[in-house]
C-alpha positions in Angstrom: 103.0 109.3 107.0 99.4 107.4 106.3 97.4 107.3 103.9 95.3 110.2 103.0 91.7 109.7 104.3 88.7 108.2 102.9 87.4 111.3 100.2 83.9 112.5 102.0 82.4 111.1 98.8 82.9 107.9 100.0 81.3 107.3 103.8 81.2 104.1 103.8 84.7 103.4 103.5 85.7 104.6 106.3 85.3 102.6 108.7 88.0 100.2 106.4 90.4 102.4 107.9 89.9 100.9 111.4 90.0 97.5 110.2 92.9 94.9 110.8 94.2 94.5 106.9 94.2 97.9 106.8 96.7 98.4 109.4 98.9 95.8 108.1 98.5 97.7 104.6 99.4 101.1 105.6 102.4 99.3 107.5 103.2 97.2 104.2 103.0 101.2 101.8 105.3 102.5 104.9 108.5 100.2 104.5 107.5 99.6 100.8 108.0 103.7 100.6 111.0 104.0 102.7 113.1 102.0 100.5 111.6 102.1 97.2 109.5 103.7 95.1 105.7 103.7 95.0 103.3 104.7 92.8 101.2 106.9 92.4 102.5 109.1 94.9 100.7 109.0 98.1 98.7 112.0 97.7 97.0 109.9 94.7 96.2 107.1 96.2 92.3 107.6 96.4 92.4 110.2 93.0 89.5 108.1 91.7 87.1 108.3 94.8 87.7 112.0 94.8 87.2 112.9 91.9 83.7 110.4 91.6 81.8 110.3 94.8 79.4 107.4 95.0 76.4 108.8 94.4 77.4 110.3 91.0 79.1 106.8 89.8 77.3 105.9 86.3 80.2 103.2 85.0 82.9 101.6 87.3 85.6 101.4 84.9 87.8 98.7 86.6 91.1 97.7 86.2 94.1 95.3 87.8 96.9 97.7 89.0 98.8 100.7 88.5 101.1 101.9 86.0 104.8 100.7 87.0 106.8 103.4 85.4 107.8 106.7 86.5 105.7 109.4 85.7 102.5 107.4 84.5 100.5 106.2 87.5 98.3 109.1 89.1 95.3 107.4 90.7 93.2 106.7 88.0 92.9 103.1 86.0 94.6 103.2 82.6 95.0 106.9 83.0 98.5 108.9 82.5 98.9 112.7 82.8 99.1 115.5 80.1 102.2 115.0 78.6 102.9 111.5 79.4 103.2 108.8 76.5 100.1 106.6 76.6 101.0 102.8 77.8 100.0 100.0 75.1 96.7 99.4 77.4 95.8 102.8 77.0 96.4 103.0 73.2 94.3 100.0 73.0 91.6 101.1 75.1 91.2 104.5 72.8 91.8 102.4 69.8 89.1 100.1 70.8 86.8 103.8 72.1 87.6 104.9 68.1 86.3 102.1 66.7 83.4 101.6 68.6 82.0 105.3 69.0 83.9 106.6 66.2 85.9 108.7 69.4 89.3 110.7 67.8 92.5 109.6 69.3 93.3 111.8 71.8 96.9 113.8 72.1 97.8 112.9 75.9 95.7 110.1 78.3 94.4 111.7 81.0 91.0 110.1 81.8 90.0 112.8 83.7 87.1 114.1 81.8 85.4 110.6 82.1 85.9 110.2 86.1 84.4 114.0 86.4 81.5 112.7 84.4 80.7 109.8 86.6 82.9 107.2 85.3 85.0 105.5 88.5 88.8 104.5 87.4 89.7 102.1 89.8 92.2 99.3 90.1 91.5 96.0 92.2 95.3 96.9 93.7 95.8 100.6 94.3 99.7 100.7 94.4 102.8 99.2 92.9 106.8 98.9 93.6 108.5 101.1 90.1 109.0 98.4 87.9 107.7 95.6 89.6 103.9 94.9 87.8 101.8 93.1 90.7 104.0 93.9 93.6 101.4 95.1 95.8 98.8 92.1 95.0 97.7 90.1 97.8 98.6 93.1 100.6 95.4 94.3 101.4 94.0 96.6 98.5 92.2 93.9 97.1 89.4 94.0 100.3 89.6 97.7 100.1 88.3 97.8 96.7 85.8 95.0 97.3 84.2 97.3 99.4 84.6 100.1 96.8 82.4 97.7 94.8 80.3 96.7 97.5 79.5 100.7 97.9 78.9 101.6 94.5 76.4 98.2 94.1 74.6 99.6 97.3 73.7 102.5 96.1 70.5 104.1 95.0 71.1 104.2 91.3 71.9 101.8 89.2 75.2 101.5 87.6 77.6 99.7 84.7 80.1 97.7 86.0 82.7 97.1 82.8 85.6 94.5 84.6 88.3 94.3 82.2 90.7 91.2 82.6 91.2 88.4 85.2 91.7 90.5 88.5 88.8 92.7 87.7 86.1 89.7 86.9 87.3 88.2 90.5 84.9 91.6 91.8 82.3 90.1 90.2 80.2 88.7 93.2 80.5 91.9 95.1 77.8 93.4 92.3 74.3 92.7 93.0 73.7 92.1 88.8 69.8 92.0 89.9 70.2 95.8 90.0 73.0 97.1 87.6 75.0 96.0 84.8 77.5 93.6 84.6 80.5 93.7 81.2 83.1 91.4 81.6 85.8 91.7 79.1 89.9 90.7 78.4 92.1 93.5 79.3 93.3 95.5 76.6 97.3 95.1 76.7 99.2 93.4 74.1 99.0 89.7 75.9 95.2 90.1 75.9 93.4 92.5 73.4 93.5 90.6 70.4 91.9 87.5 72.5 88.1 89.5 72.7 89.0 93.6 73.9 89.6 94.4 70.6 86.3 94.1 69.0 84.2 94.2 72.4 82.6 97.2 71.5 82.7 97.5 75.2 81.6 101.4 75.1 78.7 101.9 73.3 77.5 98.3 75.5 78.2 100.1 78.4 75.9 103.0 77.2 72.9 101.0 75.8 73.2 99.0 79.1 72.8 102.5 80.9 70.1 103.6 79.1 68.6 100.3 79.6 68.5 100.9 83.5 67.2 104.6 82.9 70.2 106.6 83.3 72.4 108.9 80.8 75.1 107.5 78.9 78.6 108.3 79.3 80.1 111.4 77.0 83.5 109.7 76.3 84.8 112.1 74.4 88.8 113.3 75.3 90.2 116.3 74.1 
């Protein structure tokens, strides 16, 4: 079975589907699936695009890659379902959200409310192997979710970009920073958020930035 298609949100994707890598990627998911497993499930893949079509993106929120354990990984960058135990990134990204904006911690770490307020959760690699961090680099995804970037930079409002660690800042030159805002910060788990996340005071940036380019900042609120 394929990928689910392109969420109407997102028109300009589609034509992706068509293209060479893509063919080679949905081959790659298809023997990755048959013997191991993937997350998040397929079904989940494109969670983020569907639940933020393009032209209500405000912030893309971007990450590296998904969650590696069971349970955690459901299509959206750093989040986890109701009931799941937040990952160290995700602690540290509230921690750094209740310092900055004075946000309470949250009981679970679904980041739902933020991508149905215009905030787009997406990784630079959309899948991973179950306990195998970076498996699925270097397959495909990453020129998928150039375009993603591409998209959201192309369109008629302008938006925050916040690229947290390495694999993030690499989508970079796919923003036209003429138009929208650029944050470029470390990622916040344990190797990194002590050397500039923590401290960053990414959020309440993000929302001045907005405000700056005439659109409403972000509720970040959980809960």
């Amino acid at each position: 079975m394929s990928l689910p298609g392109v969420p109407e949100g997102w028109p300009e994707l589609r034509s992706e589907r068509e293209r060479a890598y893509f063919e080679e990627l949905e081959s790659f998911l298809e023997q990755e699936r048959e013997r191991r497993r993937v997350y998040p499930p397929r079904e989940e893949v494109f969670r983020a695009l569907e639940l933020t079509p393009r032209e209500a993106v405000r912030v893309v929120l971007l990450g590296q890659d998904p969650y590696h354990g069971p349970g955690q990984a459901h299509g959206l960058a750093f989040s986890v379902r109701p009931g799941v135990a937040k990952p160290p990134s995700l602690r540290n990204l509230l921690q750094e959200l209740h310092e900055d904006l004075g946000v309470s911690m949250p009981e679970d770490g679904d980041l739902t409310p933020w991508a149905r307020r215009g905030v787009l959760l997406l990784n630079a690699v959309l899948t991973v192997r179950e306990g195998a961090p970076g498996s699925h680099r270097g397959k495909g995804w990453e020129t998928f979710t150039d375009a993603v970037v591409e998209a959201a930079s192309r369109g008629g409002d302008p938006v925050v970009f916040m690229l947290l660690g390495n694999r993030a800042r690499e989508k970079a030159g796919g923003v036209d920073d003429d138009r929208h805002g650029v944050i470029e910060v470390p990622h916040p788990s344990p190797l990194s958020a002590y050397r500039g996340f923590f401290g960053s005071r990414v959020f309440s940036r993000t929302n001045a930035l907005l405000e700056a380019l005439g659109r409403e900042p972000v509720d970040w609120s959980l809960g």
